[in-house]
N, C-alpha and C positions, 0 to 999 in steps of 0.2 A: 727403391722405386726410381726409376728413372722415366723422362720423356724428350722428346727433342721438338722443338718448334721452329718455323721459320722465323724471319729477322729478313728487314731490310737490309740490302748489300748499300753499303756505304765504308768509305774511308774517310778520316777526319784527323784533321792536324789537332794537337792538342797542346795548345801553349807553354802550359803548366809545367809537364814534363818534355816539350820538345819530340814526342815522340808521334807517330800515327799511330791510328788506330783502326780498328773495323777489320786486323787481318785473324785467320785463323791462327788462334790459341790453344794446343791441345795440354797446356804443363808444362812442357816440356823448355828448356830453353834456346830451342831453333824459331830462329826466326822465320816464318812463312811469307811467303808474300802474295798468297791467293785471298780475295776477301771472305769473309764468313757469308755463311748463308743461313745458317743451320745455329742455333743454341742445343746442347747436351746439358742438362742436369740433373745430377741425382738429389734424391732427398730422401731423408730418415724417418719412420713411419714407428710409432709407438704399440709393441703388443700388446702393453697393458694400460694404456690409457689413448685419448683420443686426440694426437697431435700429430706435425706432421712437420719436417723442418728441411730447407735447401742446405746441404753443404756443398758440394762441389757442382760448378758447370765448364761445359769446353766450347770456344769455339770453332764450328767445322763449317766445312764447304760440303765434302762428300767425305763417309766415314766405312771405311769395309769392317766388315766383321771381326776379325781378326784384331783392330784398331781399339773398338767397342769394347770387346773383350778385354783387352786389356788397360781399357779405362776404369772399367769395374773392377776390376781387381786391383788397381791399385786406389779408389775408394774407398775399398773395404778394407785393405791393409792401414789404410790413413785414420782411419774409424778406428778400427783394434787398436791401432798405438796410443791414440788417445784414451782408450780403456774404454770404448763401449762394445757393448756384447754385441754382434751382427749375428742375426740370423737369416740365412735365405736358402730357397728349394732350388 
């Protein structure tokens, strides 16, 4: 299951780590420099019992289909490797 929400566009110096923050994150390790607008996250949804769990989110500005697509697919490979069964239509 996935859904995407809006988020305040903000950038934030962040002491700790010396780094900013607030830009789009898709996994990957390029640095973007647009701010997020958008949260992406999936979550794992139980067939046989009644739970529901976040594993992965990305941050975007604007996301085309093709992008999408292949965020889900590497979810779900990330999910198998760890040994759970995915199922989806």
């Amino acid at each position: 299951m996935l859904d995407a929400m809006s988020i305040k566009k903000a950038i934030e110096y962040d002491n700790a780590t010396g780094k900013s923050t607030g830009f789009v994150n898709l996994g990957d390790s390029i640095d973007h420099d647009e701010a997020a607008t958008e949260v992406l996250v999936f979550m794992v949804v139980g067939l046989l019992g009644h739970w529901k769990a976040p594993v992965a989110y990305f941050l975007t500005h604007t996301l085309e289909a093709a992008t999408q697509q292949q965020l889900v697919l590497h979810t779900i490979r990330s999910l198998m490797e760890v040994g759970i069964q995915v199922c989806y239509c």
